[in-house]
N, C-alpha and C positions, 0 to 999 in steps of 0.2 A: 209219551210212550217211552217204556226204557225198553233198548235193547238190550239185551243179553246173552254171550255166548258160552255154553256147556262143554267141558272139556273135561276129558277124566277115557281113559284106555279102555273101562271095562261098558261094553254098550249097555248093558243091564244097569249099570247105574247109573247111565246117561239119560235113559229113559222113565226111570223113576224117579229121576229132578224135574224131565220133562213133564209128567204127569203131575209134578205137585204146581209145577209154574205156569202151565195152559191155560188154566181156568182164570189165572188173575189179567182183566183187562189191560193193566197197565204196562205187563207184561210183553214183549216182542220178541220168542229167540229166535235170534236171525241166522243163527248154525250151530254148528257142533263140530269138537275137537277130538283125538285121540289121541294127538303129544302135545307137547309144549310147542315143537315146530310147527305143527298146523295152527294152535293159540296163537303164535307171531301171525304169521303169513295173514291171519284171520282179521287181526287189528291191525296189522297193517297196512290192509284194504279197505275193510268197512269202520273203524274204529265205536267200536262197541261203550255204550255206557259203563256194562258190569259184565268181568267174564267170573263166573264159576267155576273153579282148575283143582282141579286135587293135584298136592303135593308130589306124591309116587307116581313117575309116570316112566314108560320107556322114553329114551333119546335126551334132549339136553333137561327134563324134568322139571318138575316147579318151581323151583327156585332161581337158574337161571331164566324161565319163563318170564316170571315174574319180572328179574331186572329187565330185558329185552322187551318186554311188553310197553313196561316203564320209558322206556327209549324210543320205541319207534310208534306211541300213542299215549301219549301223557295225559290225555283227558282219560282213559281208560279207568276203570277202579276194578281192581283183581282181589275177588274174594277166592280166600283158599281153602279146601277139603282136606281133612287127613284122619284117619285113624286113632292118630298120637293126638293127644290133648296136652302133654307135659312139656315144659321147657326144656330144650333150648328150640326146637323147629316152629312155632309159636311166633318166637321172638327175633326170631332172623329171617321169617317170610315179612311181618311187619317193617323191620330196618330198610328191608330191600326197597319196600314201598307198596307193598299188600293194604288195601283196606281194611280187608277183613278178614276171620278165621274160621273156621266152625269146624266141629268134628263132626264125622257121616252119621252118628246115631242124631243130631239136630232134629228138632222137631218140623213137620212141614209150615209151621205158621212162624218159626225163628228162622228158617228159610227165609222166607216171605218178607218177615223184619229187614232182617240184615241187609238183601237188596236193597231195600227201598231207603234205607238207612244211607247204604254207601250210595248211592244213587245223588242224594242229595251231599254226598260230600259228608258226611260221617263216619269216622272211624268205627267199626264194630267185632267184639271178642263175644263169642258165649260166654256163660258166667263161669264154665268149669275153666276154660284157657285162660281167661282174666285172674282165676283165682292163683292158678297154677304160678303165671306172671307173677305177680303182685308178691306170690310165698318168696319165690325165687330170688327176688331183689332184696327181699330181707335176710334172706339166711347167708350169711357172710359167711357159712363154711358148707355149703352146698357139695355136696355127696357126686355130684353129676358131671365127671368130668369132660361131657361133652359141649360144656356150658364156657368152656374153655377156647375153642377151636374159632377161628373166623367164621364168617359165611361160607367162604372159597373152601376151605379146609373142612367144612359139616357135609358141604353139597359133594364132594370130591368121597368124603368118608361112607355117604349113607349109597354114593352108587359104587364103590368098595365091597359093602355087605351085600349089596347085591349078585355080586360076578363078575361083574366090568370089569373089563382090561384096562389096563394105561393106554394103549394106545388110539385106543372105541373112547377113553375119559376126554383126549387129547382131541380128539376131531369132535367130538359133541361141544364143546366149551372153545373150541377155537384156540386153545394154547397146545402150545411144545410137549411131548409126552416127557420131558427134560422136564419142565416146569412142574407137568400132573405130579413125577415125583419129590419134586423139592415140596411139594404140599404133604405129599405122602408121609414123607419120612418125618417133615415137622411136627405132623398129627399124630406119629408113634411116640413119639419123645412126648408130646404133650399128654399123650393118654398112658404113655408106660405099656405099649406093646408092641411084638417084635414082627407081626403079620397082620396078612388082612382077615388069619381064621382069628387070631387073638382080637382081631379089630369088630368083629361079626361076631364073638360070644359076648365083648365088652356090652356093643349094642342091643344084645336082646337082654342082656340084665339090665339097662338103664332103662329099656322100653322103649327105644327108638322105633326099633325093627320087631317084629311078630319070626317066632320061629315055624311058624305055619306058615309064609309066606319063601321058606326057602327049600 
């Protein structure tokens, strides 16, 4: 039986995972999340085979989830949801130690796959992230200057576009609001802009971020 915990802020699509997951036997979810900080707490207790986490989330979000998860349940395999199919958010949930990828239009039976995939210890991309990947590593003058940034400095940028403050950045991630901005201001220099409204139009021309979502 594999366990499996659901996580993602919006209950409507916690529960239309739910519905496509119920019906397979091998299946067990043994709870449900709405941040990143209940995903910890969650494997931290039961440690779960496969958790299913969408990327956007409130509070410390997927991506530090992800490392944390990684720390305090190494048997864990953290498949991630997102929106975005394009590089770089792809490619630095994998780094961090994600299993797997999928974007929410996935089909219910590539759901299906992907657990059972990472389940047994294999790595899994849909074909559209895979391809995205694969383009990305080839084109040595890549257009995407987000493709540039650390992890620390994507994860620090995309709750930027959001609203977050430095000092709400500083207490979710556990560092200095000193430090949130020495990431800050590295990531302006690295992208060539002078705010976080200039940081938040960059991202929705790259396609990070959805302007419907602000």
């Amino acid at each position: 039986m594999i366990k499996v915990v659901l996580v993602d802020d919006h209950d409507l699509v916690r529960t239309g995972i739910k519905l496509i997951l119920q019906d397979v036997a091998d299946f067990n979810i043994i709870n449900e999340a709405k941040s990143g900080e209940e995903a910890v707490a969650i494997c931290r207790k039961h440690s779960p085979d496969v958790v299913l986490m969408d990327v956007n989330m409130p509070g410390i979000g997927g991506l530090e989830a992800v490392r944390q998860i990684r720390r305090v349940s190494d048997d864990t395999k953290v498949i991630c949801l997102s929106v975005q199919k394009d590089h770089p958010i792809p490619s630095q949930v994998m780094q961090l130690g994600a299993y797997g990828f999928l974007t929410k239009d996935a089909a219910p039976k590539e759901v299906i796959n992907a657990i059972y995939k990472v389940a047994s210890g294999q790595k899994y991309l849909s074909v559209e992230v895979a391809q995205s990947i694969a383009m990305s590593s080839l084109d040595t003058n890549s257009e995407n200057p987000f493709e540039d940034l650390s992890t620390r400095e994507l994860d620090i940028a995309m709750r930027l576009t959001k609203g977050a403050k430095v000092p709400d950045i500083a207490g979710e991630l556990n560092i200095s609001a000193k430090t949130v901005n020495t990431y800050r201001y590295r990531m302006f220099d690295k992208l060539a802009v002078d705010s976080d409204v200039e940081l938040t139009h960059l991202a929705i021309r790259h396609k990070l971020i959805s302007s419907d979502n602000l």
